[in-house]
BABA-292460 format. One record per atom (N, C-alpha, C, CB): residue in one letter; x, y, z; chain. Coordinates in steps of 0.02 Angstrom, whole numbers. Atoms other than C-alpha are relative to their C-alpha. Glycine has a CB too. Layout:
<recs>
REC;residuo;px;py;pz;cadena
REC;A;X;Y;Z;A
...
</recs>
This chain:
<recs>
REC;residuo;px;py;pz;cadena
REC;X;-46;-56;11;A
REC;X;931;1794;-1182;A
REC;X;62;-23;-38;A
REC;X;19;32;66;A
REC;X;-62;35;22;A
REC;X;1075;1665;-1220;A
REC;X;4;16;-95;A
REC;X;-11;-95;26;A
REC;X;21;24;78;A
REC;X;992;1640;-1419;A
REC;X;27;55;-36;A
REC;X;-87;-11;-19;A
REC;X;-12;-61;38;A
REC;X;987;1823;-1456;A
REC;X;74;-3;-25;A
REC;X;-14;66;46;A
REC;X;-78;-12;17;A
REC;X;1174;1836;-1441;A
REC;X;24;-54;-79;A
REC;X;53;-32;85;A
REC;X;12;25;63;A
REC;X;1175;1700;-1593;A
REC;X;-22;25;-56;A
REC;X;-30;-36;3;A
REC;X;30;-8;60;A
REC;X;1081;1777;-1719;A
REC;X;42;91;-9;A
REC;X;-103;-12;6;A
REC;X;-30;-99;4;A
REC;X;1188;1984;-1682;A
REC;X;22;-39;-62;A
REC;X;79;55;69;A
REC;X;-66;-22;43;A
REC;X;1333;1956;-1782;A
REC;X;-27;-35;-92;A
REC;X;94;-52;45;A
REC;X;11;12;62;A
REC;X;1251;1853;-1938;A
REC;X;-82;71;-24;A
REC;X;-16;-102;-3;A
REC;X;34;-55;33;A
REC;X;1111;1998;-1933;A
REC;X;32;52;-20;A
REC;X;-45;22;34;A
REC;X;-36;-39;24;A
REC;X;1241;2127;-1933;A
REC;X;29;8;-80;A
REC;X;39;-7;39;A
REC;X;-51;3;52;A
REC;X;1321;2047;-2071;A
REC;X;-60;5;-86;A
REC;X;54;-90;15;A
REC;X;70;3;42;A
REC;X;1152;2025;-2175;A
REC;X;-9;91;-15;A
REC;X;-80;-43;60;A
REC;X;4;-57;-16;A
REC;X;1129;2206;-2111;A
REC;X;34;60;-78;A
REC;X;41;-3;77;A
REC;X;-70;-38;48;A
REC;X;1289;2268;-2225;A
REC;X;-6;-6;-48;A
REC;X;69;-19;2;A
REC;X;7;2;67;A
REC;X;1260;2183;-2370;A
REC;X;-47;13;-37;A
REC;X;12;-41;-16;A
REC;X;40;-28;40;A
REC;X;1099;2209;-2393;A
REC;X;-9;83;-12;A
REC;X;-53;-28;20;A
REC;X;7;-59;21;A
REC;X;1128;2393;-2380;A
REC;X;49;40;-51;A
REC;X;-5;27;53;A
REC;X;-53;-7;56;A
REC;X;1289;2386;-2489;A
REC;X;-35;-3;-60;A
REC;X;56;-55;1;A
REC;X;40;28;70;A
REC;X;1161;2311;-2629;A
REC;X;-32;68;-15;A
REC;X;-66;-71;12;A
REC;X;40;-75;6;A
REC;X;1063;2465;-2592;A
REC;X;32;48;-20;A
REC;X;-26;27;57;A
REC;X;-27;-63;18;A
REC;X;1170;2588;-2604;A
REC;X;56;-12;-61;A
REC;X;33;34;67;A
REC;X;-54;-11;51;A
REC;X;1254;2491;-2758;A
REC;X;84;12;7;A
REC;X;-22;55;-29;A
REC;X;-64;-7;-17;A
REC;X;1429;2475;-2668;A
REC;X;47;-80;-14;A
REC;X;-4;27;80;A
REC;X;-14;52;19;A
REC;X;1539;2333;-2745;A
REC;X;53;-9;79;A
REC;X;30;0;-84;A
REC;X;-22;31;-84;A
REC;X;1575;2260;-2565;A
REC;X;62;-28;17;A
REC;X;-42;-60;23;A
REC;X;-82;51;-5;A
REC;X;1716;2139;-2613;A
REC;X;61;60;-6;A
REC;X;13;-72;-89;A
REC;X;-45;-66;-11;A
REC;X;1800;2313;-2659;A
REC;X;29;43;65;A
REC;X;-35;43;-30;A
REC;X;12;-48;-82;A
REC;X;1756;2402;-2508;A
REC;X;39;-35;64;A
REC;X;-96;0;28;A
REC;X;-24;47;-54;A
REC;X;1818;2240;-2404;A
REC;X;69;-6;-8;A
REC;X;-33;-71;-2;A
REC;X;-91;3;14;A
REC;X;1994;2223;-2486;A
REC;X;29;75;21;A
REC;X;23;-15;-99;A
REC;X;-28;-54;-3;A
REC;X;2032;2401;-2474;A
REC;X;11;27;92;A
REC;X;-47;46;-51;A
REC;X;-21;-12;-61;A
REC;X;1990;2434;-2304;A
REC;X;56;-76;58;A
REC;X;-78;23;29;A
REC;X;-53;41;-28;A
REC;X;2087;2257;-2278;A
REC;X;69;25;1;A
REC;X;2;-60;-33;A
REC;X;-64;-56;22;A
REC;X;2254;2368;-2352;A
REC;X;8;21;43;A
REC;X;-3;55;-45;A
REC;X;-38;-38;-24;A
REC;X;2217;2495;-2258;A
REC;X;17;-19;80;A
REC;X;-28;63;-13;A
REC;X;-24;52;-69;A
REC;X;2217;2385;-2083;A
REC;X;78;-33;-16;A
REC;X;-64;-80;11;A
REC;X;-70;37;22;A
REC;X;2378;2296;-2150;A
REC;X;44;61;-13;A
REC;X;-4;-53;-73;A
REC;X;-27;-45;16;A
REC;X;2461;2460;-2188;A
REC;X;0;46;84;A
REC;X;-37;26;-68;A
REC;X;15;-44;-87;A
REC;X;2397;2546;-2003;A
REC;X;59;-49;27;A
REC;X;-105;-14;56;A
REC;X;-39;30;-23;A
REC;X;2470;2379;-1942;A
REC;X;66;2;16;A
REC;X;-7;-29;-18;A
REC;X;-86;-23;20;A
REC;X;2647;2399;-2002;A
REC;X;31;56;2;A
REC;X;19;-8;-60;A
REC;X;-43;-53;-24;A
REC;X;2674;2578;-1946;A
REC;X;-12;-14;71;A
REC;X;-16;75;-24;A
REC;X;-5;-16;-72;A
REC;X;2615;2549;-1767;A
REC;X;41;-73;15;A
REC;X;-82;15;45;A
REC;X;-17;69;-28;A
REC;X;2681;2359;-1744;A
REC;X;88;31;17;A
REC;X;-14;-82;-69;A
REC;X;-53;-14;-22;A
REC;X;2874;2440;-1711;A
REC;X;-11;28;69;A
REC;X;32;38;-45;A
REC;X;-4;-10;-51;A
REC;X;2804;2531;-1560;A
REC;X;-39;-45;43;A
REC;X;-10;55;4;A
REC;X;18;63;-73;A
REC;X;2700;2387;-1490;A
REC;X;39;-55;16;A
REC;X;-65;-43;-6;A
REC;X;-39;28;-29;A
REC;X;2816;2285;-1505;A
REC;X;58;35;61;A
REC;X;23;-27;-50;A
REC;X;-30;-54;-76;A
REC;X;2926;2431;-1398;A
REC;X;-25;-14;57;A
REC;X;-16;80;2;A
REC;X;36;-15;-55;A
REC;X;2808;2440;-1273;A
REC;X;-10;-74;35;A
REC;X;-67;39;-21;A
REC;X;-1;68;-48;A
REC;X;2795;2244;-1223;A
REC;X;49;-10;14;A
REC;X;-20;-61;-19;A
REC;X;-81;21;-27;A
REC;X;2974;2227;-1232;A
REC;X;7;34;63;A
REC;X;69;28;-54;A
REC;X;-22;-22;-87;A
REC;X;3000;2359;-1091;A
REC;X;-47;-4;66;A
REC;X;17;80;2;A
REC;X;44;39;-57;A
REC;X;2833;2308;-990;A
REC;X;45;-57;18;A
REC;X;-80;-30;-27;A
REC;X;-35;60;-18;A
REC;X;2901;2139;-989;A
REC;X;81;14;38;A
REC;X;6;-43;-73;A
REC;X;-83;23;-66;A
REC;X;3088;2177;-928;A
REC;X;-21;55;68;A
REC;X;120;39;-49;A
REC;X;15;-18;-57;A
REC;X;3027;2304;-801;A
REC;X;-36;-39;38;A
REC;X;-22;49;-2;A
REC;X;46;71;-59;A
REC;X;2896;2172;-721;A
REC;X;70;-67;8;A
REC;X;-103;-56;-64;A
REC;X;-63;40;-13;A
REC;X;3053;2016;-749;A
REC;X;50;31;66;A
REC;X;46;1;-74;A
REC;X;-44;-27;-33;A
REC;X;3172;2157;-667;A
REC;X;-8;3;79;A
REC;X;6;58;-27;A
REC;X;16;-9;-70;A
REC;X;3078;2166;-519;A
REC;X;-12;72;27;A
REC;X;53;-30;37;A
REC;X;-7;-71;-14;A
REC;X;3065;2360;-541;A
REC;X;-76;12;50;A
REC;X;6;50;-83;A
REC;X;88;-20;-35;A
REC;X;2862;2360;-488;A
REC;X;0;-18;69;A
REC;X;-73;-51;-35;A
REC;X;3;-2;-73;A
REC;X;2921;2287;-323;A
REC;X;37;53;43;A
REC;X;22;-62;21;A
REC;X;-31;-44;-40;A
REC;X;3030;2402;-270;A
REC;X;2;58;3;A
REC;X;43;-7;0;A
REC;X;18;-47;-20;A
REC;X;2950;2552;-326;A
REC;X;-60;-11;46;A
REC;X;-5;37;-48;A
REC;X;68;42;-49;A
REC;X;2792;2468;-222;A
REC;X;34;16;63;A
REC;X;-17;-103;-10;A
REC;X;-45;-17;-61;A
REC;X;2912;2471;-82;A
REC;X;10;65;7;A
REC;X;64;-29;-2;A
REC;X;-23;-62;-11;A
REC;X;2972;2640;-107;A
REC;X;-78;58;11;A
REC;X;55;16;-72;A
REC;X;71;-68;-15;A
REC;X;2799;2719;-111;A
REC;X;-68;-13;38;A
REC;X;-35;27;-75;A
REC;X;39;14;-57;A
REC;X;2727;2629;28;A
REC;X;-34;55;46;A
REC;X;39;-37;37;A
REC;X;30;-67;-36;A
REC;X;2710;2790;137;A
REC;X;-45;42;-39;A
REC;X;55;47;22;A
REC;X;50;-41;40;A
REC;X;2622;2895;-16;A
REC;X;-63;-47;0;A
REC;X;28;19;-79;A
REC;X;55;57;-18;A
REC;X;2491;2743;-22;A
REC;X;-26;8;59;A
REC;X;24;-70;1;A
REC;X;43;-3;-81;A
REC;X;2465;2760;162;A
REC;X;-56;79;-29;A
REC;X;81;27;100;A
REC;X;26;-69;-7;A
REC;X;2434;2962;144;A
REC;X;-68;-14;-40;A
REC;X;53;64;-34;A
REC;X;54;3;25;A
REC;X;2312;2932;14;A
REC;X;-49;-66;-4;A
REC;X;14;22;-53;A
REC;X;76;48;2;A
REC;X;2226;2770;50;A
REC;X;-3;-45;-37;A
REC;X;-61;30;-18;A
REC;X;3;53;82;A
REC;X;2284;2651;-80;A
REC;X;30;-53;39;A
REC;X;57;25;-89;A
REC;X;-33;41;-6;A
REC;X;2310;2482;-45;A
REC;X;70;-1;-35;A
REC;X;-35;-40;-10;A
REC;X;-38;1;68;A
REC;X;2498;2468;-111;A
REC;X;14;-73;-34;A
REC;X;73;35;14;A
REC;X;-1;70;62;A
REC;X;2466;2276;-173;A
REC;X;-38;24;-75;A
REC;X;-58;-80;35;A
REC;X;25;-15;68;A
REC;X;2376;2361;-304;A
REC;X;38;41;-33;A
REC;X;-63;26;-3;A
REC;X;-54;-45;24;A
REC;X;2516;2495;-343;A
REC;X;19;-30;-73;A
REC;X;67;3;55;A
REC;X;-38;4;51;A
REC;X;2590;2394;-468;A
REC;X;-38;-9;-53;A
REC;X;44;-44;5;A
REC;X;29;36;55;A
REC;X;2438;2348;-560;A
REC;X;-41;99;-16;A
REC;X;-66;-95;28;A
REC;X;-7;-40;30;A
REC;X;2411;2535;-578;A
REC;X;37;49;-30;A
REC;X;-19;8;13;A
REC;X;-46;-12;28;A
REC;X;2563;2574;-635;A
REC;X;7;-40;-78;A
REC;X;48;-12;49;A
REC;X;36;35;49;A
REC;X;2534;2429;-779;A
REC;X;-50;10;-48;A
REC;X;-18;-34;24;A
REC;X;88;-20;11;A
REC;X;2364;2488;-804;A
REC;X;-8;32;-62;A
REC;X;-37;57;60;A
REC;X;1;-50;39;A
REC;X;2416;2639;-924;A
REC;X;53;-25;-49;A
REC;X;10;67;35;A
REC;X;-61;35;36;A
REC;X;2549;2515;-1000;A
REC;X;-40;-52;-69;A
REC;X;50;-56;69;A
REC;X;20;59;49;A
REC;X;2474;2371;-1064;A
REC;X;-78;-44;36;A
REC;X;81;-63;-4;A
REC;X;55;16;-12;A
REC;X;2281;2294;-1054;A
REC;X;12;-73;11;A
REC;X;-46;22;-49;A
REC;X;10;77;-18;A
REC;X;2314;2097;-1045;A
REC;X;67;-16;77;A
REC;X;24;-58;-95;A
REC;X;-38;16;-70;A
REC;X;2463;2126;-927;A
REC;X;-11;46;40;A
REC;X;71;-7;1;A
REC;X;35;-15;-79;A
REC;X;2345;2235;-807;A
REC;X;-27;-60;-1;A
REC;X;-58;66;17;A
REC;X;55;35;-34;A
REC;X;2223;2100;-811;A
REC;X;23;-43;27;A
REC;X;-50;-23;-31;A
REC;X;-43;71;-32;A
REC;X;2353;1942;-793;A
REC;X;-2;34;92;A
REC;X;113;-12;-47;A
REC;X;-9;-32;-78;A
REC;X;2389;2062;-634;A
REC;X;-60;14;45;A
REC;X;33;68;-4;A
REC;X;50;18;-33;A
REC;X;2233;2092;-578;A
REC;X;-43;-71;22;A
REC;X;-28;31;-25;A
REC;X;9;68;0;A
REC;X;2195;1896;-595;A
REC;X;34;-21;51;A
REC;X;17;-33;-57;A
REC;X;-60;30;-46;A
REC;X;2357;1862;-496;A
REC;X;-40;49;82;A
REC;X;111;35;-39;A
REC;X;2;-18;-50;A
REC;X;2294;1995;-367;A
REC;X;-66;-23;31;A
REC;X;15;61;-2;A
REC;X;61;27;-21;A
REC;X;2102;1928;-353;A
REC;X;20;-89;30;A
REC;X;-58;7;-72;A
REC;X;-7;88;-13;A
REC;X;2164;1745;-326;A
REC;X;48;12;54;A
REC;X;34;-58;-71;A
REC;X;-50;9;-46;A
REC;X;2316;1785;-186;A
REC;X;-47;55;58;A
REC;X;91;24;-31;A
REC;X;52;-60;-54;A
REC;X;2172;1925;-92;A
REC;X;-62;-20;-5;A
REC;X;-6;87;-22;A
REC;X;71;18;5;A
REC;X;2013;1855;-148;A
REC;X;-42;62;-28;A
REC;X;-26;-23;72;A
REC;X;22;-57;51;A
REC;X;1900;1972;-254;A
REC;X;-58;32;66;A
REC;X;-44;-37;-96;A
REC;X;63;-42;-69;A
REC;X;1773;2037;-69;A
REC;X;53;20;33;A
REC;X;-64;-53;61;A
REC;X;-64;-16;-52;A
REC;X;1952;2075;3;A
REC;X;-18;79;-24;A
REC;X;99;-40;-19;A
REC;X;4;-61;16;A
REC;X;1979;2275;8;A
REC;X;36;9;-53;A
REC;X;14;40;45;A
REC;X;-68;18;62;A
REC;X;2131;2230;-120;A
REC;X;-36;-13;-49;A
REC;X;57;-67;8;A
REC;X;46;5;60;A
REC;X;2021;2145;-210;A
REC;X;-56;58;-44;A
REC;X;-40;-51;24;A
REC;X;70;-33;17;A
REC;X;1871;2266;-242;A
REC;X;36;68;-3;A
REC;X;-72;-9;63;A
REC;X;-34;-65;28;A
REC;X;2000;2418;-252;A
REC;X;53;-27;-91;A
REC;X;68;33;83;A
REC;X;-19;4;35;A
REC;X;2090;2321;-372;A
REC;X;-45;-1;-82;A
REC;X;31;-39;27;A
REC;X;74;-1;67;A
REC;X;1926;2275;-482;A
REC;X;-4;65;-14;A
REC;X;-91;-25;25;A
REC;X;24;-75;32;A
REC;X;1879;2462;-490;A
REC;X;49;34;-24;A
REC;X;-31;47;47;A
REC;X;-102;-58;30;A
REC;X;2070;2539;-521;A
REC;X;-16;-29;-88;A
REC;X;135;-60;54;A
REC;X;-40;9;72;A
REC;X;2067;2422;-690;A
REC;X;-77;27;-22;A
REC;X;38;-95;-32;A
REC;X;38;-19;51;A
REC;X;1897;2485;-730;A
REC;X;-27;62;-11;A
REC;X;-42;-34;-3;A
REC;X;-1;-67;-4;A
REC;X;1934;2650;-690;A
REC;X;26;15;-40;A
REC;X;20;29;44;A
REC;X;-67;-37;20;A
REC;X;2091;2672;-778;A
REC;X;-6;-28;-91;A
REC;X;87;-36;56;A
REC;X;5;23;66;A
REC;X;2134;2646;-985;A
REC;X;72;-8;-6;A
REC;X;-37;47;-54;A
REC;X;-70;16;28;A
REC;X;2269;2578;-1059;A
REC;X;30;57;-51;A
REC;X;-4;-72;-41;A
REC;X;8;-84;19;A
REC;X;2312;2767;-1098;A
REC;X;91;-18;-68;A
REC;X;17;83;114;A
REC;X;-67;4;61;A
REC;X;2521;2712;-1202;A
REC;X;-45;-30;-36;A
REC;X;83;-46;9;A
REC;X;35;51;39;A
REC;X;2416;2577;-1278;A
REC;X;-43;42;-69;A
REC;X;-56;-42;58;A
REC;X;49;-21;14;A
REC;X;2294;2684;-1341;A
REC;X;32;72;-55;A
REC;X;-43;10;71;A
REC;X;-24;-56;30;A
REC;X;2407;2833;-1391;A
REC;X;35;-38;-71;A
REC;X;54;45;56;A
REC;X;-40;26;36;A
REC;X;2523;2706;-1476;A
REC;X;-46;-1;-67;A
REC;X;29;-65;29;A
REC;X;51;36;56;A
REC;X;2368;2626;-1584;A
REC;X;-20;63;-34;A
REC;X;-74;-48;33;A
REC;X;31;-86;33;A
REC;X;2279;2804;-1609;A
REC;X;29;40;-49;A
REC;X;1;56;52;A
REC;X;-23;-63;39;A
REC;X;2394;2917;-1659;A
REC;X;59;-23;-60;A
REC;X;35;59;59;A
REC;X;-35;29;66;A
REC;X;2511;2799;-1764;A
REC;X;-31;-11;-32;A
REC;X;35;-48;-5;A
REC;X;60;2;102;A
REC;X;2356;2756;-1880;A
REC;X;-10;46;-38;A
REC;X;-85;-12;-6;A
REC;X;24;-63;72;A
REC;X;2343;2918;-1941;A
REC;X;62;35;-12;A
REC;X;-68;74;21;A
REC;X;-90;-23;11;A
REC;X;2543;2951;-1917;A
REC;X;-7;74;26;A
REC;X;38;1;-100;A
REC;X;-6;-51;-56;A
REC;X;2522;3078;-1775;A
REC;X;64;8;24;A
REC;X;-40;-16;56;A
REC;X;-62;6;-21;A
REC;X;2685;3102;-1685;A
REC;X;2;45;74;A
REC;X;50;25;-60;A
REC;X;-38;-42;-49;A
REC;X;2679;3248;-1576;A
REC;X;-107;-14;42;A
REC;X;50;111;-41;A
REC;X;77;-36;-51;A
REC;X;2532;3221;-1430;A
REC;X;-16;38;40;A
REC;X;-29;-28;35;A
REC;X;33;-66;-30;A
REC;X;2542;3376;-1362;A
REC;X;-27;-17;73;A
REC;X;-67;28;-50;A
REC;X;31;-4;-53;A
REC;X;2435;3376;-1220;A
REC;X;-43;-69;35;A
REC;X;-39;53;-17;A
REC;X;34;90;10;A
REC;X;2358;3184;-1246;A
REC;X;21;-30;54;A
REC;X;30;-53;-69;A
REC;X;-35;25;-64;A
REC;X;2481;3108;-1128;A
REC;X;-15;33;58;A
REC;X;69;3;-4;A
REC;X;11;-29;-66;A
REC;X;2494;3221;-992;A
REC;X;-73;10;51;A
REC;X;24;60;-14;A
REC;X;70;12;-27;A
REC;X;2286;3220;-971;A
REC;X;-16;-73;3;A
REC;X;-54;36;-43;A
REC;X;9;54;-20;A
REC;X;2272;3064;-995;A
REC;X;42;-34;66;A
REC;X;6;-29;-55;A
REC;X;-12;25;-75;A
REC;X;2380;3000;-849;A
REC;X;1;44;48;A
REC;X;57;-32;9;A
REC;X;46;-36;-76;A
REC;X;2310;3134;-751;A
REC;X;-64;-45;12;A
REC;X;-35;95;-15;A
REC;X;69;45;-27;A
REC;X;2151;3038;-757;A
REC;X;10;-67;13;A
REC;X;-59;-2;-50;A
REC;X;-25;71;-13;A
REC;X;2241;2862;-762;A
REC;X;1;10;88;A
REC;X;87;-21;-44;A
REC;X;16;-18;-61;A
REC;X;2284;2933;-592;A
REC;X;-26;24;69;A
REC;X;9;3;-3;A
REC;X;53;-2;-26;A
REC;X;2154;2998;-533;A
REC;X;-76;-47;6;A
REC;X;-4;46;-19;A
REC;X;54;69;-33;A
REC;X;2067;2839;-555;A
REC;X;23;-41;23;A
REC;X;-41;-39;-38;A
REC;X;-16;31;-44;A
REC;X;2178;2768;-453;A
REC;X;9;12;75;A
REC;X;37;-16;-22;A
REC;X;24;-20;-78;A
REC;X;2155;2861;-307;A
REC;X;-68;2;1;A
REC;X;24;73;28;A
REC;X;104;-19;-22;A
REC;X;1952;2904;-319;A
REC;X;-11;-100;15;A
REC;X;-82;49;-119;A
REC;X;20;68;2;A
REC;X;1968;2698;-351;A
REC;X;1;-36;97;A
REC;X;66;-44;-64;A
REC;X;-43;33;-54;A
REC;X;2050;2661;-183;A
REC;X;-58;39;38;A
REC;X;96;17;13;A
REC;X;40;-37;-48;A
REC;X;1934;2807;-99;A
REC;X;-64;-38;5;A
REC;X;-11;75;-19;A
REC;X;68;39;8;A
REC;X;1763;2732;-162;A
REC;X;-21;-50;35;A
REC;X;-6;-25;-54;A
REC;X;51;65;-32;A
REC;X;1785;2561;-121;A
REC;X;11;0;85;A
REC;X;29;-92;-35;A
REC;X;22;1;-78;A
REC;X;1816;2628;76;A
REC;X;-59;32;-10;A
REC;X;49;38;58;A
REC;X;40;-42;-17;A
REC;X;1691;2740;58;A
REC;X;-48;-31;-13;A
REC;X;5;58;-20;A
REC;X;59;38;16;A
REC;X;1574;2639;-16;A
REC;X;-2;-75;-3;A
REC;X;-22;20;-57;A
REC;X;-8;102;6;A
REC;X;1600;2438;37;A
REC;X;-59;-18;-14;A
REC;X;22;-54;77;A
</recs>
């Protein structure tokens, strides 16, 4: 099974050109241009990702994720959520490498068969990195207003962080 994975990406690439030949498409063209337009996407969204790590990062430094963790200890009870995982679904809809650092940090201090653990596994693969996603999305095509985008999306960010927490009691 290992081999297969070797031979995808140079068939893919075989794949392309020989159908570029076919269809008569000067490739090196086709490859620079859509290089542009990646380098051009780049440089309108790179002002808000950079935004968006800067204030992940000083809210996690600040210590803010502990002390809303603290503060919404009792809502966690009502609904059933471990709140060691609180902060990593709060994160979750922020930024994708600093949920996972967090989920890493929370599988190694709970162990990944802990209830922490196995609510935490399913929260990050419940949930999407929903700013992340808006940021990348809708700045490539120079969107601005998302309307309704946000507000559904972390309805469901949040709702896969409760069904996450319900499941893995309901189903150990």
């Amino acid at each position: 099974m290992n081999q297969v994975g070797i031979y995808i990406i140079p068939f893919v690439i075989v794949l392309i050109v020989l159908y570029g030949a076919f269809k008569k498409v000067d490739l090196f063209a086709a490859f620079t241009d859509g290089a542009k337009e990646g380098i051009h996407a780049l440089i309108s969204i790179a002002p808000s990702l950079i935004g968006l790590v800067t204030a992940v990062t000083m809210l996690e430094a600040s210590g803010f994720f502990d002390i809303l963790t603290n503060c919404c200890r009792p809502v966690c009870a009502v609904l059933g959520i471990p709140p060691e995982v609180l902060p990593l679904g709060l994160m979750r809809p922020v930024t994708g490498s600093g949920s996972f650092a967090m989920l890493n940090a929370i599988l190694e201090k709970f162990g990944a068969d802990s209830l922490i653990g196995k609510t935490a596994s399913v929260m990050a693969g419940s949930t999407e990195t929903t700013f992340y996603a808006v940021t990348v999305y809708f700045g490539s095509v120079g969107l601005k207003n998302t309307r309704c985008t946000l507000p559904a999306a972390l309805t469901a960010d949040m709702l896969g962080i409760v069904f996450a927490a319900w499941c893995v009691r309901c189903f150990p």
